[in-house]
Backbone as ProteinMPNN parsed JSONL, in Angstrom:
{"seq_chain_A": "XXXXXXXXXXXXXXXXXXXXXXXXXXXXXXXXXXXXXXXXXXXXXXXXXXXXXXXXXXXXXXXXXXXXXXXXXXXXXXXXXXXXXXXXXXXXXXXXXXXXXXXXXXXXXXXXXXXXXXXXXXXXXXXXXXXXXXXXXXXXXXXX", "coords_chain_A": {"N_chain_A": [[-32.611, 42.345, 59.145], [-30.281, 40.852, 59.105], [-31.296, 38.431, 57.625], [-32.34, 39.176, 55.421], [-30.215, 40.115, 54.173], [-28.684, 37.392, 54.161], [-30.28, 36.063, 52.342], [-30.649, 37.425, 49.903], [-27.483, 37.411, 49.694], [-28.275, 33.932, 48.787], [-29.669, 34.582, 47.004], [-28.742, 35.715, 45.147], [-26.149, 33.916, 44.424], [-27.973, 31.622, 43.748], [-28.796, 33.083, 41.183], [-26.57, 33.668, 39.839], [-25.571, 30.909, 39.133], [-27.941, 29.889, 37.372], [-27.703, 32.07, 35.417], [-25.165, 30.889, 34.339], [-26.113, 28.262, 33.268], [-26.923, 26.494, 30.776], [-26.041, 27.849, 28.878], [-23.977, 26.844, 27.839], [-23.327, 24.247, 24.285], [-25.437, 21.446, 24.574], [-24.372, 18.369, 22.982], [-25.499, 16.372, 20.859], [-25.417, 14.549, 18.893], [-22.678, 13.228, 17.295], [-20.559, 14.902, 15.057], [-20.118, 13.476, 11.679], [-17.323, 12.164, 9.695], [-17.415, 12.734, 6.776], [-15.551, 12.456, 4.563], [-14.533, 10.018, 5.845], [-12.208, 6.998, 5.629], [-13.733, 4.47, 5.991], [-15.878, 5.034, 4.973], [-15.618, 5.867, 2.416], [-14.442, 3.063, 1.482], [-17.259, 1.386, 2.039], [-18.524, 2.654, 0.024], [-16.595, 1.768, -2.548], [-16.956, -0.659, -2.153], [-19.473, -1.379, -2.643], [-19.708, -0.339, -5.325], [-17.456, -2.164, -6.888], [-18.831, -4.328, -6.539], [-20.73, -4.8, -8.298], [-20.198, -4.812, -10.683], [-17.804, -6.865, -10.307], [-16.067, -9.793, -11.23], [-15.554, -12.739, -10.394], [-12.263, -15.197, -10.431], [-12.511, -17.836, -10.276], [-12.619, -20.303, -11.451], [-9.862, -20.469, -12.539], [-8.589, -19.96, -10.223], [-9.202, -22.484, -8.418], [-7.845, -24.356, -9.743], [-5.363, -23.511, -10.081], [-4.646, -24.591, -6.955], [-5.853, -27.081, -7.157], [-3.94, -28.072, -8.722], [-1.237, -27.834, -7.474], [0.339, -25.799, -8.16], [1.549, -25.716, -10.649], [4.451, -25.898, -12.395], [4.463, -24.992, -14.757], [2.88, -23.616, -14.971], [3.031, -19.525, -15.849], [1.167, -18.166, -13.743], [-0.309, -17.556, -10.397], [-2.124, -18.238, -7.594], [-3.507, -15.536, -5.563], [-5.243, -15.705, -2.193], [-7.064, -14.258, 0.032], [-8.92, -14.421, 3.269], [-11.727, -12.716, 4.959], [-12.018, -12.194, 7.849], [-13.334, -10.404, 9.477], [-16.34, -8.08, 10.463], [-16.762, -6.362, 8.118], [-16.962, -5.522, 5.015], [-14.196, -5.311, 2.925], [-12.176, -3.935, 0.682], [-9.457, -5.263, -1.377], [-6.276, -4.391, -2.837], [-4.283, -5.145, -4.817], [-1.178, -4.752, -6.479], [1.232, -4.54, -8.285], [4.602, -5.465, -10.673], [3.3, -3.963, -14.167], [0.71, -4.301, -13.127], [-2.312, -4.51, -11.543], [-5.354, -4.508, -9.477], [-8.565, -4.679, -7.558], [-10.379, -6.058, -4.938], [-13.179, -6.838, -4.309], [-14.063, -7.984, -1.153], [-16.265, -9.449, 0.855], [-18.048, -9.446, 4.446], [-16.738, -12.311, 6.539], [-16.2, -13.688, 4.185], [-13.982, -14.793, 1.535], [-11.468, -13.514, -0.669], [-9.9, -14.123, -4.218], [-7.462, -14.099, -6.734], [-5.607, -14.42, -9.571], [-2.363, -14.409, -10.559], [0.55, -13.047, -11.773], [3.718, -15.125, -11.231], [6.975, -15.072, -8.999], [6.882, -12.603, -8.544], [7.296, -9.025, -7.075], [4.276, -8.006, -4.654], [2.356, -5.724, -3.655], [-0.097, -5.788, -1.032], [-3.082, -4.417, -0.316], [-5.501, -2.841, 2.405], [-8.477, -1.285, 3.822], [-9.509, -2.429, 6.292], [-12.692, -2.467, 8.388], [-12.056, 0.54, 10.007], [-9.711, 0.246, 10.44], [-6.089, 0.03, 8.685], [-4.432, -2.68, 6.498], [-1.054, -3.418, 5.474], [0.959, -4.82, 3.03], [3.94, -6.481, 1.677], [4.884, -8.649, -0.402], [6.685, -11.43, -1.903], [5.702, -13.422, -4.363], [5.61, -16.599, -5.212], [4.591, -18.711, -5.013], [1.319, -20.608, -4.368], [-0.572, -18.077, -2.666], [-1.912, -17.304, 0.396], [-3.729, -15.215, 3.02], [-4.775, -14.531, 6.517], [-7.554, -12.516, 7.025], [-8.501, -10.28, 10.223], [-10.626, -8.222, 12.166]], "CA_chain_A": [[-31.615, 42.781, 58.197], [-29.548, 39.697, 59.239], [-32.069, 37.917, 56.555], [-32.35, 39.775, 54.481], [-28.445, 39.982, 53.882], [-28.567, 36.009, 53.81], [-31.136, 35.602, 51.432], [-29.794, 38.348, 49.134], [-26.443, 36.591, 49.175], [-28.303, 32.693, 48.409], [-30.246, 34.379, 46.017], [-27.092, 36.388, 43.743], [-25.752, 32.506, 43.735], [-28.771, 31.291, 42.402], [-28.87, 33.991, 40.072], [-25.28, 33.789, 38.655], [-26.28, 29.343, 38.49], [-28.619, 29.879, 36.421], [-27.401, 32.174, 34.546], [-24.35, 29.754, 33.574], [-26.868, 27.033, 33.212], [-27.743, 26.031, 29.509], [-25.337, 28.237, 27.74], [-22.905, 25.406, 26.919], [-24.276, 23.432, 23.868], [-25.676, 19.979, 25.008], [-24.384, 17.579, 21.805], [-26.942, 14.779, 21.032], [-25.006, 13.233, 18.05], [-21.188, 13.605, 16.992], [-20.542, 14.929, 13.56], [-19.607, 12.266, 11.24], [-15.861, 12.797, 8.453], [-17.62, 12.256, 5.449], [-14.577, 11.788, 3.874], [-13.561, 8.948, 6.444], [-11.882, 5.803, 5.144], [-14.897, 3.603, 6.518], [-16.887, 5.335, 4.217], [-14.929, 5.369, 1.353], [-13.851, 1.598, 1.7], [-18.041, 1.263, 1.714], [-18.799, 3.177, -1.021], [-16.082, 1.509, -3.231], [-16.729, -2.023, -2.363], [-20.829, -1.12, -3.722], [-19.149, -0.006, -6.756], [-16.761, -2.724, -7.303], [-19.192, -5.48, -6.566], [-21.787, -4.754, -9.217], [-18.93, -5.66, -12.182], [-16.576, -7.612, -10.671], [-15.602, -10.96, -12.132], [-14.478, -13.768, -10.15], [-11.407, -15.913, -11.461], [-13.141, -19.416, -9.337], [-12.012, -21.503, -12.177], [-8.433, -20.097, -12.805], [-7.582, -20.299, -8.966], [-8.924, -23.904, -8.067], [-6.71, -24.885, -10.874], [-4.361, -23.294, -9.085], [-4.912, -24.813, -5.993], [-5.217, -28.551, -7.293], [-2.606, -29.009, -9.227], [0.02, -27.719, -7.119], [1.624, -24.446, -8.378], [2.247, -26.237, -12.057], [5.838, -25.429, -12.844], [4.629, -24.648, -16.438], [1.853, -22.294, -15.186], [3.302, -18.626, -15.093], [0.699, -17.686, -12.762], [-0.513, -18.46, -9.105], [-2.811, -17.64, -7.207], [-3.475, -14.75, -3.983], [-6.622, -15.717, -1.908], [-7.473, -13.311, 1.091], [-10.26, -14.881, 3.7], [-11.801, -11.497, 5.469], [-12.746, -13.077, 8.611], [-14.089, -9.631, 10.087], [-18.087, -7.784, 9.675], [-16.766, -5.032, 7.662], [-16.706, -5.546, 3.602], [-13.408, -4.78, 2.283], [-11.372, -3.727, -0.514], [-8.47, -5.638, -1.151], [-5.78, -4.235, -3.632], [-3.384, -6.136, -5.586], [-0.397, -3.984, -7.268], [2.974, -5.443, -8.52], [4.65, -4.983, -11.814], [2.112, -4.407, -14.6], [-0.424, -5.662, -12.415], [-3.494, -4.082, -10.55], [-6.218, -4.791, -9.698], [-9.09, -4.036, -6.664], [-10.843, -6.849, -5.251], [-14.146, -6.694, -3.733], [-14.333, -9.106, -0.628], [-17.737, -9.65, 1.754], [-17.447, -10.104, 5.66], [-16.403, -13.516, 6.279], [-16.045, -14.092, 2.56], [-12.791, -14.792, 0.506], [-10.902, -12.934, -2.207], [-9.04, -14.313, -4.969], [-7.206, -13.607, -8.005], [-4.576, -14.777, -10.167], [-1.268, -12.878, -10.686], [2.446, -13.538, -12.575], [4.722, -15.457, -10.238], [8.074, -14.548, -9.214], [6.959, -10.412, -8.696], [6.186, -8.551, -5.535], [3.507, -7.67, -4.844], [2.27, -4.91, -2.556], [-1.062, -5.742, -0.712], [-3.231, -3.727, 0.859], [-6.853, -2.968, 2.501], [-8.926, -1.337, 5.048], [-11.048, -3.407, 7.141], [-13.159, -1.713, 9.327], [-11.579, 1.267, 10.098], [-7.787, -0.419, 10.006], [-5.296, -0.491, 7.845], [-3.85, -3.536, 6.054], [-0.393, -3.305, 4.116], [2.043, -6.082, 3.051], [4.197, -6.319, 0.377], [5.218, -10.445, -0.771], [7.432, -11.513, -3.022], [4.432, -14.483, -4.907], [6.375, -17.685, -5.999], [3.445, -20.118, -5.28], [-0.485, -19.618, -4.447], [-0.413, -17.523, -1.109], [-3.33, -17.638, 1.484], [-3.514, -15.128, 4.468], [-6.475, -14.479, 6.933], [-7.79, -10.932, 8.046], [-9.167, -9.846, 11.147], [-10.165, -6.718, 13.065]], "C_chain_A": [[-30.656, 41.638, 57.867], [-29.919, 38.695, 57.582], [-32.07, 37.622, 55.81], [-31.205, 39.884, 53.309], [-28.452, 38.019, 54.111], [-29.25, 35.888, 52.404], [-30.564, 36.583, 50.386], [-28.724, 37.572, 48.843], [-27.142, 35.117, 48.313], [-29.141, 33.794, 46.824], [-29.166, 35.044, 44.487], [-26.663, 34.932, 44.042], [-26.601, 32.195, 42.821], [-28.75, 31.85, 41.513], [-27.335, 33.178, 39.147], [-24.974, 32.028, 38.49], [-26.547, 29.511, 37.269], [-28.0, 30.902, 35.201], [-25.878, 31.542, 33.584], [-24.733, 28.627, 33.163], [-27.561, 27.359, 31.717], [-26.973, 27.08, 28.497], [-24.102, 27.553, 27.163], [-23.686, 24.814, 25.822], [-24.392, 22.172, 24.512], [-25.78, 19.345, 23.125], [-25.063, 16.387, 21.997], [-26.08, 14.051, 20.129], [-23.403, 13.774, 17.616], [-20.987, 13.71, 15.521], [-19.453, 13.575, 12.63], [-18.292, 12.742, 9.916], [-16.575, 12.215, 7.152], [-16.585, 11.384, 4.721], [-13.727, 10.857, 4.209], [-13.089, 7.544, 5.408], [-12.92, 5.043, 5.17], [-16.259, 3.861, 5.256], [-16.681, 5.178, 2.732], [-15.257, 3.834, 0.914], [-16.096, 1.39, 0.941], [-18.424, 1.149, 0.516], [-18.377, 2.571, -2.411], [-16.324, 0.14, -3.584], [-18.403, -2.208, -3.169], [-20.692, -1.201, -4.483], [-18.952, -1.194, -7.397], [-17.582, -3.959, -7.596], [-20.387, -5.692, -7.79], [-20.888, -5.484, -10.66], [-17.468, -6.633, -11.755], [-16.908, -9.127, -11.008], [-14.808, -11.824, -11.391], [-13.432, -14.486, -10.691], [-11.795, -17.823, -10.447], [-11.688, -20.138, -10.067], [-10.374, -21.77, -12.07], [-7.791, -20.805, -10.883], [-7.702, -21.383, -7.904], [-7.995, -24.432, -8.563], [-5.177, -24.867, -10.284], [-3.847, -23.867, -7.927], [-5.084, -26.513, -5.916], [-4.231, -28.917, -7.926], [-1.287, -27.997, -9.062], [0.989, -26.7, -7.385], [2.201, -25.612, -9.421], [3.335, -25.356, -12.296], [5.738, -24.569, -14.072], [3.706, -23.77, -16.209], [2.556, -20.832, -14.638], [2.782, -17.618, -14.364], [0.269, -18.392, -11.779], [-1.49, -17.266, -8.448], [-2.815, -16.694, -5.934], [-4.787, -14.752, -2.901], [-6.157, -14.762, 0.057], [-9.257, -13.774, 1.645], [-10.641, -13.409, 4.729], [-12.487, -12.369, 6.841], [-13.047, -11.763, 9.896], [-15.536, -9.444, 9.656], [-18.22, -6.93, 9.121], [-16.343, -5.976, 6.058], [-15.548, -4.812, 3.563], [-13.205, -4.495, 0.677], [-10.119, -3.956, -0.812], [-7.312, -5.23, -2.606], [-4.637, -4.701, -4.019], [-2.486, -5.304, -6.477], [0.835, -4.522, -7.471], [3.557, -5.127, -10.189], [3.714, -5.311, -12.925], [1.222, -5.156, -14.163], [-1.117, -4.85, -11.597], [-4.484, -4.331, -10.161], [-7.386, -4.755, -7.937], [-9.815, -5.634, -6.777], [-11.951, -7.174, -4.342], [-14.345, -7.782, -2.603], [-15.386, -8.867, 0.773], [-17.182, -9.664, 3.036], [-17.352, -11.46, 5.643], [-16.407, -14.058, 4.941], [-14.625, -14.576, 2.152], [-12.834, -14.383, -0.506], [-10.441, -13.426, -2.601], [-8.84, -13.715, -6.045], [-6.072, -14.417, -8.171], [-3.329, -13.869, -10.358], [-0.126, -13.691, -11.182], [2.807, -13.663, -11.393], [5.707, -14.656, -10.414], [7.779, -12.848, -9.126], [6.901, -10.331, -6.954], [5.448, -7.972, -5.29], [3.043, -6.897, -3.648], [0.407, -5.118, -2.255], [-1.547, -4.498, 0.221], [-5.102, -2.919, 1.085], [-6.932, -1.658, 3.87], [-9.845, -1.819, 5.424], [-11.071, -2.325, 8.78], [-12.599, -1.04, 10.133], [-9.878, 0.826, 10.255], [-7.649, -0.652, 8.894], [-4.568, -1.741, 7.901], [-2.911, -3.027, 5.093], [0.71, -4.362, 4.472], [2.762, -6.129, 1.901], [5.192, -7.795, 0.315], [5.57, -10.188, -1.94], [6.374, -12.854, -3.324], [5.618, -15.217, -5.768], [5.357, -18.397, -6.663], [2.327, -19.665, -4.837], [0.452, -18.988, -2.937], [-1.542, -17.024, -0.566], [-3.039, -16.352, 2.713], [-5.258, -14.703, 4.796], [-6.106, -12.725, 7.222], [-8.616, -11.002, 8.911], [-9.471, -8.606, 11.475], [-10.302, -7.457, 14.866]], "O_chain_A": [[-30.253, 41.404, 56.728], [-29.104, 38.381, 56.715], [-31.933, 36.53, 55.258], [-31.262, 39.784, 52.083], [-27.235, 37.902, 54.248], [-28.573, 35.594, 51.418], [-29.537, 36.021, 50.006], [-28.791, 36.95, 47.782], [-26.686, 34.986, 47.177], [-28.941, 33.412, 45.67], [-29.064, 34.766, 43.293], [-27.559, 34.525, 43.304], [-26.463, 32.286, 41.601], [-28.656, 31.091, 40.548], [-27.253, 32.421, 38.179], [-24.089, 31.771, 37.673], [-25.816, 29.384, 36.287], [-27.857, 30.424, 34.076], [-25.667, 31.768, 32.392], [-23.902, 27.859, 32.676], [-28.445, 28.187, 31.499], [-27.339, 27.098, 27.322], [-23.462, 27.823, 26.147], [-24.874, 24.725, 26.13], [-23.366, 21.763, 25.056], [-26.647, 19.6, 22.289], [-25.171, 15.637, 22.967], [-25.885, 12.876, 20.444], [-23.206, 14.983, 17.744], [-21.208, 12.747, 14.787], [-18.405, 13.023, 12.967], [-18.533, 13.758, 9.263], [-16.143, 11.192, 6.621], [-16.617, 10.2, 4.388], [-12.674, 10.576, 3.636], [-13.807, 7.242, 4.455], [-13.217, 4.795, 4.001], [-17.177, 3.141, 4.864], [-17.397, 4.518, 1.979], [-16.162, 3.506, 0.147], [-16.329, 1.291, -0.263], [-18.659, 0.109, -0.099], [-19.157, 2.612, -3.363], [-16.12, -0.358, -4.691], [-18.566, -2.999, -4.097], [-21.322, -2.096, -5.047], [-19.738, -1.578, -8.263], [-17.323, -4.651, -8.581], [-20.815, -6.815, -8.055], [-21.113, -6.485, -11.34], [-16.512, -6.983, -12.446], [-18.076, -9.515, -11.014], [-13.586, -11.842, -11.538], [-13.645, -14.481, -11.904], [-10.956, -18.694, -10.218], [-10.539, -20.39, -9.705], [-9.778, -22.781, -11.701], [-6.986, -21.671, -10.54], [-6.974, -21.512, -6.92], [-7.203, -25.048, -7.849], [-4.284, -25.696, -10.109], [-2.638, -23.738, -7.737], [-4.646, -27.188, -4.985], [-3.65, -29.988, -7.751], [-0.567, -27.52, -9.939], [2.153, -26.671, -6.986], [3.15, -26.328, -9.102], [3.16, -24.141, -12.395], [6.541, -23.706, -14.425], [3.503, -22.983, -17.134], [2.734, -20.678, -13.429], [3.324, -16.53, -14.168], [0.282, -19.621, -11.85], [-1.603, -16.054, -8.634], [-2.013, -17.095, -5.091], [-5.358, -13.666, -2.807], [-5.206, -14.823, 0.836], [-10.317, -13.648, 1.033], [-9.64, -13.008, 5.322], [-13.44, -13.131, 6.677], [-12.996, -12.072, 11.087], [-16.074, -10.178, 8.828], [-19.296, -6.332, 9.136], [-15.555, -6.921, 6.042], [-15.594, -3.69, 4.068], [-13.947, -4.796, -0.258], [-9.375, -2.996, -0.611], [-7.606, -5.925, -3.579], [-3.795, -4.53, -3.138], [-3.105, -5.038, -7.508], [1.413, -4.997, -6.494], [2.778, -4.489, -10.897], [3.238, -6.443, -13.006], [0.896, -6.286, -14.525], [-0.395, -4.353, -10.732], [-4.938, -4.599, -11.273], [-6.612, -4.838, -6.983], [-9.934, -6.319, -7.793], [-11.592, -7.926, -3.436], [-14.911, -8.753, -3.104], [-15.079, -8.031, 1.623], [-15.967, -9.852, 3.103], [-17.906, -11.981, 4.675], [-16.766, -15.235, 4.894], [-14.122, -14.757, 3.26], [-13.733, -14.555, -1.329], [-9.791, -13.973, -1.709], [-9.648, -12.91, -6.507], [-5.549, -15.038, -7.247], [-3.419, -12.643, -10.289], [0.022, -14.892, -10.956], [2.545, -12.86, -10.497], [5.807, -13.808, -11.301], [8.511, -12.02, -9.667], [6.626, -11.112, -6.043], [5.703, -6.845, -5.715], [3.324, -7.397, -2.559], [-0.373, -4.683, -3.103], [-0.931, -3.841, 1.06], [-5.78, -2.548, 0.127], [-6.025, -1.231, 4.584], [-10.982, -1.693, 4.968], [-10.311, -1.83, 9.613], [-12.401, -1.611, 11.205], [-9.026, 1.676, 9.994], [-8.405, -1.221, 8.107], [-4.063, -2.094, 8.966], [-3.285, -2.392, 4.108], [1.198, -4.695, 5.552], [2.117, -5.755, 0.922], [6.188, -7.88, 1.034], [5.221, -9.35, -2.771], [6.194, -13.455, -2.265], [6.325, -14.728, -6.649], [5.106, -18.677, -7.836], [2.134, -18.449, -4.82], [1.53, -19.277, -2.417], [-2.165, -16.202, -1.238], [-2.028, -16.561, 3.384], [-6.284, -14.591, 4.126], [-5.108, -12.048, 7.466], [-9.6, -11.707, 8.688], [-8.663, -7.74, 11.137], [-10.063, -6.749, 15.844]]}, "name": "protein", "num_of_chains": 1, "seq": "XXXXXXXXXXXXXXXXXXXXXXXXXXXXXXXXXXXXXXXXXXXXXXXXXXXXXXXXXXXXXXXXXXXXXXXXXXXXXXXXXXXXXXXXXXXXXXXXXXXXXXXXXXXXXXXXXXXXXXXXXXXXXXXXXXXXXXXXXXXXXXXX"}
């Protein structure tokens, strides 16, 4: 009887084991935010890169001869020195503009001196925001 009453007890454990066993889900993959930034940012820089339009010429020009007194623009170059493609945006008075830049690549553009200008990106899943007052060219690096 002794046993009997053992085995009875091990076996109502096992029982009420198993039956807590496998009714949790087991997740294999983590749902993804569609609507994340990362994806976005992607999506946009695809877009952007099919029509955009370098300004090369305009912002060597820039760049050798010194921030010409008589030129009233200058240039904004952005080197992306992460492995995520950005999107670098350029806003200041009358002035916008989106600017498609590669991993390790560089952005430029031209822009009216004398404004300020509000930068701003995400690289791989971070935010970038800055907002410069543009006299003369202005250079910065990004990382993640």
């Amino acid at each position: 009887m002794k046993k009997l009453f053992i085995f009875s007890g091990i076996s109502c454990i096992l029982i009420s084991c198993n039956a807590n066993y496998g009714t949790y889900p087991i997740r294999t993959s983590y749902p993804s935010r569609s609507g994340s930034s990362a994806n976005n940012t992607d999506g946009e820089y695809n877009e952007l890169i099919k029509t955009y339009k370098p300004e090369t010429a305009e912002v060597l020009n820039d760049l050798l001869n010194s921030d010409s007194p008589g030129n009233p623009r200058t240039s904004i170059s952005v080197e992306n020195k992460s492995f995520c493609n950005m999107v670098l945006t350029v806003s200041g008075n009358n002035f916008f503009k989106k600017i498609p830049i590669a991993a390790g690549k560089i952005g430029y553009t031209m822009v009216p001196k004398n404004q300020n200008y509000k930068l701003s990106a995400m690289l791989c899943r971070s935010s970038y925001q800055s907002t410069q007052f543009i006299t003369s060219s202005y250079s910065i690096k990004l990382s993640q």
